[in-house]
C-alpha positions in Angstrom: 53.8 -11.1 -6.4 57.2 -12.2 -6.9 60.2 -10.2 -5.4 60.8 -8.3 -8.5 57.1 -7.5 -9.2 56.6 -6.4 -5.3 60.0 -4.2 -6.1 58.2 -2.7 -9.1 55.3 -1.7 -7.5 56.9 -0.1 -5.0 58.9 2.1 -6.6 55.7 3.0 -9.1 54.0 3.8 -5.4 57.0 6.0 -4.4 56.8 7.4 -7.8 53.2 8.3 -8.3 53.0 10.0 -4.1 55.9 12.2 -5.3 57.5 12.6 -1.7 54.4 12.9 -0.5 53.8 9.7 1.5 56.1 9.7 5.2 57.4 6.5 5.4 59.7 5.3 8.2 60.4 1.5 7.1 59.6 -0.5 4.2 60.3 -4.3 3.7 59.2 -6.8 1.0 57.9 -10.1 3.1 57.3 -13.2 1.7 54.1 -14.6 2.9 53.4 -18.2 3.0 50.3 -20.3 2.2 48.6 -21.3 4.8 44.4 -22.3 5.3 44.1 -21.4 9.2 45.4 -17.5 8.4 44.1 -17.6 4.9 47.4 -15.6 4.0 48.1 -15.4 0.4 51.5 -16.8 -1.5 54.2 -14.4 -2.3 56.1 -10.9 -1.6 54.1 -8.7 0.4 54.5 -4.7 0.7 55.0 -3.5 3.9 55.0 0.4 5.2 55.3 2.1 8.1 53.1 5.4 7.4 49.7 6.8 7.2 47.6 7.2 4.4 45.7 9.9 3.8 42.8 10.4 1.5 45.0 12.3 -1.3 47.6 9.4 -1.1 45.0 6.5 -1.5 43.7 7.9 -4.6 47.3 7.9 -5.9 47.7 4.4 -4.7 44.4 3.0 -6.1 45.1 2.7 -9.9 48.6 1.2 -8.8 46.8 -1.6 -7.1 44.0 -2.0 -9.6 46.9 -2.3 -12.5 48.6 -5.3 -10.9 45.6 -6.7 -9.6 46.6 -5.8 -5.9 44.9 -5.3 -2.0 45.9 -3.2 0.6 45.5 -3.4 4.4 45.8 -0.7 6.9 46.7 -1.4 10.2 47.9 1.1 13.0 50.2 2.9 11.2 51.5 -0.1 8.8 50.0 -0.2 5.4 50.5 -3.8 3.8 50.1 -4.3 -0.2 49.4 -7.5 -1.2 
């Protein structure tokens, strides 16, 4: 994703959870190419909060639209 896409998407997440999702930091990361990490080229979405079940299924047609993964790590929640 670009910056302006990865912008977009987050505010349709925001949107869509309807103040539902607790999130204590957000930043848009650019992540660079690389073979040994595999990481993939372009903004990244990153969130401090947990996902529940309810807010997954919000999330999941968001992701599926712009052709998107998530990760979930400890608290952190990366789109990509």
């Amino acid at each position: 994703m670009n910056r302006a896409e990865a912008s977009a998407v987050l505010h349709e997440v925001l949107a869509v959870c309807n103040g539902s999702l607790a999130i204590t930091s957000v930043s848009l990361n650019y992540s660079y190419s690389s073979q040994i990490c595999q990481t993939y080229v372009g903004y990244q979405i990153k969130m401090k909060c947990d996902l529940d079940d309810s807010n997954r299924k919000c999330i999941q047609p968001i992701l599926d639209k712009h052709n998107l993964k998530i990760d979930e790590m400890k608290g952190t929640v990366v789109i990509y």
